[in-house]
LOBAMI-936070 format. One line per field, with one value per residue (C-alpha): y, x, z; residue number from 1. Coordinates in nm, 2 decimals, padded with zeros to 4 digits. Layout:
N
py <- [Y/...]
px <- [X/...]
pz <- [Z/...]
nr <- [NUM/...]
This chain:
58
py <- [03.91/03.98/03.80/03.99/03.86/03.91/04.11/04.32/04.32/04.60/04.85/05.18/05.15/05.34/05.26/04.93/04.80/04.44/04.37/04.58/04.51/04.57/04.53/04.59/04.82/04.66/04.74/04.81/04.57/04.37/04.45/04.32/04.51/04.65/04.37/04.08/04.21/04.22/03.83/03.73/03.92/04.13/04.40/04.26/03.93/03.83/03.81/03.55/03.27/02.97/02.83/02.46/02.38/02.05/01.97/01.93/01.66/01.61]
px <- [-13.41/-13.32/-13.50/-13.65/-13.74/-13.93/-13.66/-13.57/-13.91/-14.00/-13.74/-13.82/-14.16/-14.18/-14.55/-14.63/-15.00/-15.05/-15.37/-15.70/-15.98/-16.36/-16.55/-16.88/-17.03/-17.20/-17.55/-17.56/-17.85/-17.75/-17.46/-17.29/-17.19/-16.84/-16.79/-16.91/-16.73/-16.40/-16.48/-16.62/-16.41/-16.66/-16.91/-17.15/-17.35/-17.40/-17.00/-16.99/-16.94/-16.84/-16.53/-16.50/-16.11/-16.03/-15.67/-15.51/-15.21/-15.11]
pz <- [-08.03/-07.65/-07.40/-07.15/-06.79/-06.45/-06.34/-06.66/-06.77/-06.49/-06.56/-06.64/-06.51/-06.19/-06.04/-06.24/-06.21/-06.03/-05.95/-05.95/-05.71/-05.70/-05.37/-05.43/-05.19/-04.82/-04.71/-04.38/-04.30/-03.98/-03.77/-03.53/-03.20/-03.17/-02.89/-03.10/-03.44/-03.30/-03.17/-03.51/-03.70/-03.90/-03.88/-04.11/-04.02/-04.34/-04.42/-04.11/-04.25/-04.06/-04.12/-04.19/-04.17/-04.40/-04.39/-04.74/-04.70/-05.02]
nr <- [1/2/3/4/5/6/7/8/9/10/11/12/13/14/15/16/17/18/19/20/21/22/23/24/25/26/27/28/29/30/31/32/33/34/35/36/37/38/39/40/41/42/43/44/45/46/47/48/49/50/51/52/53/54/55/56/57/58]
């Protein structure tokens, strides 16, 4: 039996399929101004979330 790996395991295949997504759609309920989206980093308020940084030092 041959082994196949990572590398081998590809060939042949010329579009291969690694990951699929689904976003669900946004409602446009409250946005932000252009100004204030590009500071925030999103149009929609209720995708600001605040970001509470913890350092992981393991």
């Amino acid at each position: 039996m041959k082994q196949q790996n990572a590398a081998t395991s590809w060939e042949g295949c010329p579009f291969p399929t690694l990951a699929a997504a689904f976003i669900p759609p946004q409602s446009w309920e409250e946005i932000y101004t252009p100004e204030v989206a590009l500071s925030r980093g999103t149009l929609f308020a209720q995708l600001d979330k605040p970001f509470i940084g913890e350092r992981d030092d393991r």
